[in-house]
BAPAPA-565783 format. One record per atom (N, C-alpha, C, O): x, y, z. Coordinates in steps of 0.001 Angstrom, whole numbers, plus 500000, padded with zeros to 6 digits. Example, Ala and Ser with C-alpha at 12.3 -4.5 7.8 and 13.67 -1.06 7.14 Angstrom:
2
513190494310507800512300495500507800513200496700507800514236496681508465512850497750507080513670498940507140512900500030507870513409501138508039
This chain:
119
500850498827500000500000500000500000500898501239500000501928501223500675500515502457499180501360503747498649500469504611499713499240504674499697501234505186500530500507506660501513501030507691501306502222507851501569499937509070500555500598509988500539501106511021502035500323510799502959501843511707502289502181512233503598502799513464503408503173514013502371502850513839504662503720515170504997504115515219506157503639514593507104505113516047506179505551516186507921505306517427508547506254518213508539503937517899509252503987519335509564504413519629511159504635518811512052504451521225511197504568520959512522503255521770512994502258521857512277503362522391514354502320523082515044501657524321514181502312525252513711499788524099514029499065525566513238499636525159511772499419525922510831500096524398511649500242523714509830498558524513509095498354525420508289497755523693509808496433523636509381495855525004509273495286525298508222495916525683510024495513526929510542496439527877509154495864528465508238497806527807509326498769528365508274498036528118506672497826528951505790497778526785506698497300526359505237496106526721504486495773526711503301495282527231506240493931527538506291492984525988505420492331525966504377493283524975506328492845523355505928491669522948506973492130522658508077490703522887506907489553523047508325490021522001508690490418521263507787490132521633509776489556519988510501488493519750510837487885520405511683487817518227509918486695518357509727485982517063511554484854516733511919487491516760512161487180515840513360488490516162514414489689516275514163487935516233515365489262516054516140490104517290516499489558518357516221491621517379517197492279517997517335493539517919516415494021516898515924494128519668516234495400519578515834496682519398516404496780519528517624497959519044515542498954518936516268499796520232516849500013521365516417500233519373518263501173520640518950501777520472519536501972519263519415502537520918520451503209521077521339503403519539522354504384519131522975502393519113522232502305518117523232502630516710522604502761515719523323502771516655521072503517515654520298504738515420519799505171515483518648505464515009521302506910516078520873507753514427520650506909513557520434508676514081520660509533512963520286509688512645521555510166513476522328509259511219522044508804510630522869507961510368523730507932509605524696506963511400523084505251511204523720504410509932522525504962509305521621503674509907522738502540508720522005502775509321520825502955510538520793502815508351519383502702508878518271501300509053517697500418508196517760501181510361517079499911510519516371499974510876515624501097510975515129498793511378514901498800511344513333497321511675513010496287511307513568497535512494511925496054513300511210496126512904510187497075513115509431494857512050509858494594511560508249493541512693507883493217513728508466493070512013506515491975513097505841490995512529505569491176511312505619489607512920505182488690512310504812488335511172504013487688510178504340488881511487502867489032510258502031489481509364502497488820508326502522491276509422503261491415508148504289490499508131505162489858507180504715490036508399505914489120508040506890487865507099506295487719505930506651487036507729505398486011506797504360486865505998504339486870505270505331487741505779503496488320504518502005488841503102503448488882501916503119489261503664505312489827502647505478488871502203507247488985501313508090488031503363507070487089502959508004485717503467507755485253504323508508484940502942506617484120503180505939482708503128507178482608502241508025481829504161507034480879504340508523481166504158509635480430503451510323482505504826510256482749504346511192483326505690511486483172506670510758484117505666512794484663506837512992486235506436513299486590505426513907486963507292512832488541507170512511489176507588513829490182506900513996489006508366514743489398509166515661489295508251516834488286507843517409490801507970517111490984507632518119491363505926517368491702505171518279491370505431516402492328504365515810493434504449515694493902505585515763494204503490515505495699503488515487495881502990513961495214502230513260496564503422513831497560502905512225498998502150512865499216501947514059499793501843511842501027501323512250501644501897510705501127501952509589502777502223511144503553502898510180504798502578510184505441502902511183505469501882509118506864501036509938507213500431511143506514499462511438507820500637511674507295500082513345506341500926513998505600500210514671506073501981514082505370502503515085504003502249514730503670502087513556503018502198515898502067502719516014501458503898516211501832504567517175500476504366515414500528506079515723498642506029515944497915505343515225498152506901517067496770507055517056496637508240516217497581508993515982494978508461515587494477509005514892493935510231515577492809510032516033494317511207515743493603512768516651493092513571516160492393514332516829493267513772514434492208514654513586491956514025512402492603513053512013490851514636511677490684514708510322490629515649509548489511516151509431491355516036509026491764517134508053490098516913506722489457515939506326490037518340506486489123518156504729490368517783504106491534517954504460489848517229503086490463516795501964491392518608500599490832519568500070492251518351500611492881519217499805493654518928498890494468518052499185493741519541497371494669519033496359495969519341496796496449520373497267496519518056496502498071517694496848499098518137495704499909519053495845498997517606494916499670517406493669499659517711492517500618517508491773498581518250492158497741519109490949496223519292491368495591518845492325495858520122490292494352521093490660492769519618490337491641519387490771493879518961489193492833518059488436492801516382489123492439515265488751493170516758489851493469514977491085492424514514491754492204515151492783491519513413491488490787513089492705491313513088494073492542513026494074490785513135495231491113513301496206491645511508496883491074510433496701492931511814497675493887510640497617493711510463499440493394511418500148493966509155499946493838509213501004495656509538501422496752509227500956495204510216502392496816511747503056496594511308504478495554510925505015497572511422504872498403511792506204499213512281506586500221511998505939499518513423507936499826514140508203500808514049509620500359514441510697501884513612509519502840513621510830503216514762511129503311515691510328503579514828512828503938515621513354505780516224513232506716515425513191505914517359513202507291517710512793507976517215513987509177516956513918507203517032515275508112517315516668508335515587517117509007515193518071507646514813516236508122513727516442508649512786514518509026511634514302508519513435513981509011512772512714509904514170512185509429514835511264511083514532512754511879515805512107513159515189511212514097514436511474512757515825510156513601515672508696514239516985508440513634518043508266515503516812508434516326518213507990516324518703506605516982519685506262515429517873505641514789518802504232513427519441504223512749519450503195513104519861505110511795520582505696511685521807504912512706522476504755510249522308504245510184523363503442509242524028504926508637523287505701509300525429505050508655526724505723507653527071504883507764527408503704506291526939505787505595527735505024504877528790506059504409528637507188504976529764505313504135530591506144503368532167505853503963532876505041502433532583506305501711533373506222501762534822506866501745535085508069501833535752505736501702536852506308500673538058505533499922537767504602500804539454506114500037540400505401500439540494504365501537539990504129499548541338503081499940541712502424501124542910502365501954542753501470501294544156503276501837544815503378502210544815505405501640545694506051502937544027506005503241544103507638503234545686508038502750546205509044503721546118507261504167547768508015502644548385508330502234548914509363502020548151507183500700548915507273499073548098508499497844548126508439499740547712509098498953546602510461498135547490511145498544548442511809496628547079510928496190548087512036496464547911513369497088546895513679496111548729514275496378548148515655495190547454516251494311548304516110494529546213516947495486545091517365495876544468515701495000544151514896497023544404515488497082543576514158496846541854513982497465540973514579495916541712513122494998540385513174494974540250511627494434540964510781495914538831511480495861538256509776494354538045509522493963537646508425
């Protein structure tokens, strides 16, 4: 079996602006050597626990076992024209890879922020 993935870290979702459509996001508290978890997406959730609820299952992923704590909506990965693929989403603070891309969000213009300044 082929799993597509990513490795985010904390407010990924929030940054990406990706709703979660179950559950909680990752943070702080999934750090390298706490319980492994892991956010799939809808489509995984249907395609591998069809009427059922995903949250709070475990997967196994090479050796580990990782529980299930959110469900992400579904978002194009790879191109605009892709059916939607079943995705998963590891935590940066326990799966950290030193080819990590930054993404992140800001104003259009920072200087010009009203006061309280709110993206």
């Amino acid at each position: 079996m082929r799993l597509n993935y990513e490795t985010v870290g904390p407010q990924y979702f929030q940054t990406m602006r990706i709703p979660l459509a179950h559950g909680r996001d990752l943070d702080e508290r999934d750090q390298d050597g706490a319980p492994g978890v892991v956010i799939i997406n809808e489509t995984m959730a249907g395609r591998y626990w069809p009427g059922g609820d995903a949250l709070g299952r475990r997967i196994k992923l090479t050796k580990d076992w990782l529980e299930i704590v959110g469900i992400a909506k579904d978002v194009k990965n790879r191109s605009l024209s892709e059916a939607p693929q079943p995705f998963l989403y590891l935590p940066l603070l326990q799966d950290y890879r030193s080819n990590m891309i930054l993404v992140a969000r800001t104003l259009p213009n920072p200087n010009r922020c009203p006061n309280p300044c709110v993206p």
